[in-house]
N, C-alpha and C positions, 0 to 999 in steps of 0.2 A: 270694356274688353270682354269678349264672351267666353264665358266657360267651358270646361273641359274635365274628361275625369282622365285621370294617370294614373293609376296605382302605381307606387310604390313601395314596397320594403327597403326598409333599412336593417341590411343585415350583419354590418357590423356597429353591434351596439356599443360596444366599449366604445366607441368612439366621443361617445357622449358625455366624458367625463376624461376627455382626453386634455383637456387646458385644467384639470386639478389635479389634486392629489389626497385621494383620503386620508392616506396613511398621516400625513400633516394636519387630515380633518377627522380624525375618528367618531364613528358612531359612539356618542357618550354613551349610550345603556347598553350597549355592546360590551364596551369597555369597564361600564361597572360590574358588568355581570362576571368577566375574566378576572376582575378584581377580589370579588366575593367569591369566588369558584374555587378556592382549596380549603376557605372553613366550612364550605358547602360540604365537601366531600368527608374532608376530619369529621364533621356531624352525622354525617350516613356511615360511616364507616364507627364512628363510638358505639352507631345505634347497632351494631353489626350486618345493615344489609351489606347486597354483595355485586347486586345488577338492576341498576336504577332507572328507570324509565321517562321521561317530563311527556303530561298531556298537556293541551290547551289551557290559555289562562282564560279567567272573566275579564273584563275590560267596564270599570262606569265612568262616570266623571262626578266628579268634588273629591270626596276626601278616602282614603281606605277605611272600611270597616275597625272599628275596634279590636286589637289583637286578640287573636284563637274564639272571635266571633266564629257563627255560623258561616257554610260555607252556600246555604243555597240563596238565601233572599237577595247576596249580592254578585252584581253585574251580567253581563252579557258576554254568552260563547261567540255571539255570529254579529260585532260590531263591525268586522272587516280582518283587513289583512293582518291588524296587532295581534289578535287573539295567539293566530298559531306562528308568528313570526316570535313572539315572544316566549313562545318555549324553545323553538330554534334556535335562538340566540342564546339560552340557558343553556341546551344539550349540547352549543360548541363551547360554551365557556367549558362545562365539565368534561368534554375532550383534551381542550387545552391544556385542564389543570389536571388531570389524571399522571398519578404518577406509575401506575404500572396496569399492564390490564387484568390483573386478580380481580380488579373493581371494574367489574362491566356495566358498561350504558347503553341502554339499549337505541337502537336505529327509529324517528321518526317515529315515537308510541301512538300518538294517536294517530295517522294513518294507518298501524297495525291494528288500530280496534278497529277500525273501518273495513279493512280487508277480509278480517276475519270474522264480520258482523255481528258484533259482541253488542247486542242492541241492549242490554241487561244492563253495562258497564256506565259508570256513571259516577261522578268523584263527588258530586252535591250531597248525594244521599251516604250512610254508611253502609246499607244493602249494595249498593248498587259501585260500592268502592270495593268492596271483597270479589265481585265479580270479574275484575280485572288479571285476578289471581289464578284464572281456571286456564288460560292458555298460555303456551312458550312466545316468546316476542324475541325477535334476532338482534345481536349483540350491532353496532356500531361500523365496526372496524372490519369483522369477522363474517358477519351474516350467521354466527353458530349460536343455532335457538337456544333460549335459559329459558328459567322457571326465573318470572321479578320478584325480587325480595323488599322492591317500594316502589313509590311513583313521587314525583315533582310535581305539582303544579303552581298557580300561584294566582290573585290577583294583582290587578294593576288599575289605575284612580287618576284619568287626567285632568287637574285643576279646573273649575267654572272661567278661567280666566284663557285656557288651553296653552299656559306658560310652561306647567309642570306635569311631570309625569314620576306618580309612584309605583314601586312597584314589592310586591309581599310576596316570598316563595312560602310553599307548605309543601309537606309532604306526609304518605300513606301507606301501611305496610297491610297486610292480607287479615288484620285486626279489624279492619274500617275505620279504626280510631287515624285521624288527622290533626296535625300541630305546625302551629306555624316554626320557620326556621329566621332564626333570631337577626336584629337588623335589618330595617325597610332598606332599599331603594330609591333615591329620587334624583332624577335628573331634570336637567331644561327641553323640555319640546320643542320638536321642530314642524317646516312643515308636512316632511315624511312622517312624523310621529300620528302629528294632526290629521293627516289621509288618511293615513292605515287605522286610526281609529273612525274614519267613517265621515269624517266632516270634509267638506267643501270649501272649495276657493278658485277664484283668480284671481288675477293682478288686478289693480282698480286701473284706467285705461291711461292713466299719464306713465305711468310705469312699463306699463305696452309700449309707449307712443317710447319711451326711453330706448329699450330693447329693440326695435325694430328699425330705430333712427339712426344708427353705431354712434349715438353718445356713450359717454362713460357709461358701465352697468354698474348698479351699485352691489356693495360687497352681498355675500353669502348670506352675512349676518342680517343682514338688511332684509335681503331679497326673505328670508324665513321668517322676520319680523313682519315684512309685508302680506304674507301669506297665512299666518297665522292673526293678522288683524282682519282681514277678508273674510277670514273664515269665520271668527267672531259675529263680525255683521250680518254674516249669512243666519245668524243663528235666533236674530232678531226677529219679533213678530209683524208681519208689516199691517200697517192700520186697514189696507186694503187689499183683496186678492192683487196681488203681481206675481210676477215671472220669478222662479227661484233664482236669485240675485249671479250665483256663482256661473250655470247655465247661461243665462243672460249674458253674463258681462263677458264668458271665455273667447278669445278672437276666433275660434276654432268652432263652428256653428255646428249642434250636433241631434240629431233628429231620429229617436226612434221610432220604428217602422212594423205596425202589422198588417199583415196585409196589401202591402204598397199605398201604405196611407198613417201620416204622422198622430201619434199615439197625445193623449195630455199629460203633461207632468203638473201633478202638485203635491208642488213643497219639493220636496225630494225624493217624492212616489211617482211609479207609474203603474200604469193598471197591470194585472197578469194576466199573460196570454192563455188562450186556452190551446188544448192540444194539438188541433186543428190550424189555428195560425203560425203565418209566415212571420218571421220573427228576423227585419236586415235592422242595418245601421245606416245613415248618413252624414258623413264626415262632409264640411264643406269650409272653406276659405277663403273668403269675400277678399282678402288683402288688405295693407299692405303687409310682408312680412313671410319667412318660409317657415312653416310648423313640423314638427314627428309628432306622432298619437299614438299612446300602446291606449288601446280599446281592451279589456277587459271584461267576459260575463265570468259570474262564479268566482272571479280571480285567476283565471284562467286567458293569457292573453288570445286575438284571435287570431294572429300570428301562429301558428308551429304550437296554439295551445301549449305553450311556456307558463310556468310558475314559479320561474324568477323573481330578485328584486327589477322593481320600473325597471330604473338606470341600465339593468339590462338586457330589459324586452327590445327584440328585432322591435321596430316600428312603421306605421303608415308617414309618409312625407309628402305634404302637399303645399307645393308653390303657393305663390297667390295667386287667387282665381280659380282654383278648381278645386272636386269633392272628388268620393269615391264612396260605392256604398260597398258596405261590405254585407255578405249574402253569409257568408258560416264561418267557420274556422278552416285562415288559409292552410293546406297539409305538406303543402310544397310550395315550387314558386308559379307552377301553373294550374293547381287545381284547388278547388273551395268546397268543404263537407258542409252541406248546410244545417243551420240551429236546427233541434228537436226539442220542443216541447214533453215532458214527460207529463203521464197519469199522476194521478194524486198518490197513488198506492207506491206508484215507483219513487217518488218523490219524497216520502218517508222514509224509503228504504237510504237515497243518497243522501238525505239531509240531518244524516246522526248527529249530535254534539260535537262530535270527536274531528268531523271531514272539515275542510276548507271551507270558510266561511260561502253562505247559498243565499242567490235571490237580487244579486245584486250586478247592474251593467256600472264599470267605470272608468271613465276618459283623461287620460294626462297627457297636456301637450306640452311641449318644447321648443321656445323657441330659436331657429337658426339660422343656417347655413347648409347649400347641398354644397358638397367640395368632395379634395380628392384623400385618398386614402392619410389619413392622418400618423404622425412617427408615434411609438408606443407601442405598449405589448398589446396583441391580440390577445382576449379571452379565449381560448379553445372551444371549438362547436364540436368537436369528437364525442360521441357520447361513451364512449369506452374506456376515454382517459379519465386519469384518476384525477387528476387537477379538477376536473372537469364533476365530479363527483363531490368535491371540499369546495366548489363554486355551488354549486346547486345546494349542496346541505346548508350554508351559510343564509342562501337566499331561501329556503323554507320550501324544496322540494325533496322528493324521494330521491335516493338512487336510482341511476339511468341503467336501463335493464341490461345483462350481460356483463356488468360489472365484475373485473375477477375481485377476490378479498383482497383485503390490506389488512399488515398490522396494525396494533395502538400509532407505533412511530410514525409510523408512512401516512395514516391519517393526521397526525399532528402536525408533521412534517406540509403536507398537502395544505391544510388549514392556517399555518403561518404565512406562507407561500401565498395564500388569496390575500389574510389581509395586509401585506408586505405592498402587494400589486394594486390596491388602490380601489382593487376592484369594488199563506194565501191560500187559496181553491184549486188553485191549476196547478202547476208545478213547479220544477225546475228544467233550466234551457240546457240540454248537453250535444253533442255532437252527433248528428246521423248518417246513416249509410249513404244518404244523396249524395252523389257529388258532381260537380260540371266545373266546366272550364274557366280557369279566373286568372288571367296572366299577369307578374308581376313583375315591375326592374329592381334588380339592389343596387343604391348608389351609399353613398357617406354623407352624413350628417354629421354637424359642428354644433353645438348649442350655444347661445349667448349667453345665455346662462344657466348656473348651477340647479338651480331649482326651476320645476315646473313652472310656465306663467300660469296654469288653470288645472284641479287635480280633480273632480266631477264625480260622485256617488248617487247614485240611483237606486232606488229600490224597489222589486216587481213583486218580490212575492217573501212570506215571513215564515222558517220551516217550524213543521207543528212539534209541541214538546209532550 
């Protein structure tokens, strides 16, 4: 059968999770974290701060540090998407459990150290933790700038085995002095635990061959066993140069592009481009079977450049038998800004500690069905609504610009409501002025299953400390 390229988006994402229901599946360290969230608050409030901040956590794997250990020798800011998902998910528990707003918390901190290029600021060091202290940071609910009177952060220690995941808050007041905050953390990981920290997988192909056959799918629980045992294997040294295993195996055949000409990956590197090169993608689908791919650089989808959770990135959908390359981030449904290579200088400047993990392209596919508008609630795509606002903070972005305030309530309120609904040398790659013609359909996608068949990290380039 000869091929063909379609682009497609998929722009109603919710749809992807329309045959479950979370709310019956909660995010377990979500819900530990809502759990532990009012003696969080009792303990910052004993200590008398007033307006709380969470930065980014470290991320290693084995075990946590020994308590009120040093905070620099362990782990890593930029393993992926957990680092800053995991204070996210801290700053809504202490939404949730806020009993009145005298105690403010402040909106996305580390984005705030970003914005306001507090290149000093730095929670490792105790220099570089009182630094934090020298600007106002906007309250949550309000947008009304305070003086922080502490900061959150925390590490986190995914088991050698990538069964478990720990997790240690601590926190910082304008002292620089640091203490952990009493009682670990530990849940069971999944396979979203296992991405967002950076590891690799697909389905091994009998599993494919399930999913794409309408045999029975096997359950959730399974399907994250299976994913999290792939991911294992991926981690094994193999006796001889081969193909990184995960790449290899994903049905979704995926081909970085400088230049108009396929890049090498090894291991789970690829070279970094320099400023000068063209920098596409190639999505391709041999068959049998219908995929969606949220395509990811920086963490950043190429989509609408969304920094959602996956589950609800718009996505590419390709039949069997056809590719699409993608040239930049799409900005609509008909036009594409293409990738920008930045300077090494500039490249410093965006790859603080503090910003969204950098350096990294990543491929999650799904497999489905194209069909018609599925029953279920719509996620809101308004960016003005405030739903829309307690969706996006949940998933680990900023507030959508023009946002009017809300209260503490109204934010709480908004946030029960989501989770009720179920819902290197060269640089880094960002978005440029170019732009041309790139036309796309939205149709509906079903998944057959819950979890990704293939969830794919890549890494181009490592930002300098």
């Amino acid at each position: 059968m000869p091929r063909y390229i379609r682009p497609i988006a998929c722009l109603m994402a919710v749809a992807l999770l329309a045959g479950s229901s979370a709310a019956a599946d909660p995010d377990a360290l979500a819900k530990a974290l809502q759990e532990k969230a009012p003696k969080v608050i009792a303990h910052l409030k004993k200590k008398g701060y007033q307006n709380v901040g969470v930065l980014k956590f470290l991320v290693s794997k084995g075990e946590l540090p020994a308590a009120n250990a040093p905070i620099a020798p362990v782990g890593s800011d930029n393993v992926g998407d957990l680092n800053l998902s995991l204070a996210n998910k801290t700053e809504v528990a202490l939404i949730l459990a806020n009993p009145d707003d005298t105690f403010g918390i402040i909106s996305q901190a580390s984005q705030a150290v970003v914005d306001q290029h507090m290149s000093a600021a730095n929670h490792k060091e105790a220099a570089g933790r009182k630094e934090f202290f020298t600007r106002k940071f906007a309250l949550a609910w309000s947008g009304d700038k305070v003086d922080p009177s502490a900061f959150l952060t925390g590490e986190a220690a995914i088991s050698t085995d990538l069964k478990t995941l720990a997790v240690r808050l601590r926190v910082f007041d304008k002292t620089g002095a640091i203490e952990d905050i009493p009682d670990d953390i530990s849940v069971a990981a999944n396979a979203k635990t296992v991405a967002e920290a950076g590891f690799s997988y697909a389905f091994s192909k009998p599993v494919q061959k399930v999913l794409v056959s309408g045999e029975p799918v096997p359950a959730k629980e399974e399907q994250n066993k299976e994913a999290i045992e792939q991911a294992k294997q991926s981690l094994k040294v193999p006796e001889k140069a081969e193909p990184f295993a995960p790449l290899a195996n994903s049905p979704v055949k995926w081909t970085i592009l400088y230049n108009d000409k396929p890049v090498e990956v090894k291991g789970n590197k690829v070279p970094e481009p320099k400023e000068t090169d063209k920098v596409e993608f190639l999505l391709e689908n041999p068959g049998p079977g219908t995929y969606a791919v949220v395509l990811l650089v920086n963490g950043e989808n190429t989509l609408y450049r969304e920094k959602t959770a996956i589950d609800g990135c718009r996505k590419w959908v390709l039949a069997p038998n056809t590719s699409v390359t993608i040239r930049g981030f799409q900005t609509d449904r008909d036009t594409v800004s293409q990738f920008k290579v930045l300077t090494p200088e500039e490249s410093d400047d965006e790859s603080v500690n503090y910003g969204a993990h950098s350096g990294t392209f990543r491929m999650v596919a799904y497999n489905g069905n194209i069909t018609e508008k599925p029953a279920g609630r719509d996620i809101p795509l308004d960016d003005t609504d405030s739903t829309t606002v307690a969706i996006a903070r949940t998933r680990g972005t900023a507030t959508p610009p023009g946002v009017k305030s809300q209260s503490l309530k109204a934010l709480q309120a908004d946030l029960r409501g989501r989770y009720r609904s179920g819902d290197g040398s060269r640089g880094l790659i960002v978005k440029s002025d170019k732009e041309e013609s790139f036309v796309t359909q939205a149709v509906q996608f079903v998944p057959t299953a819950e979890v990704p068949v293939a969830d794919v990290t890549l890494r181009y380039y490592t930002p300098k400390r």
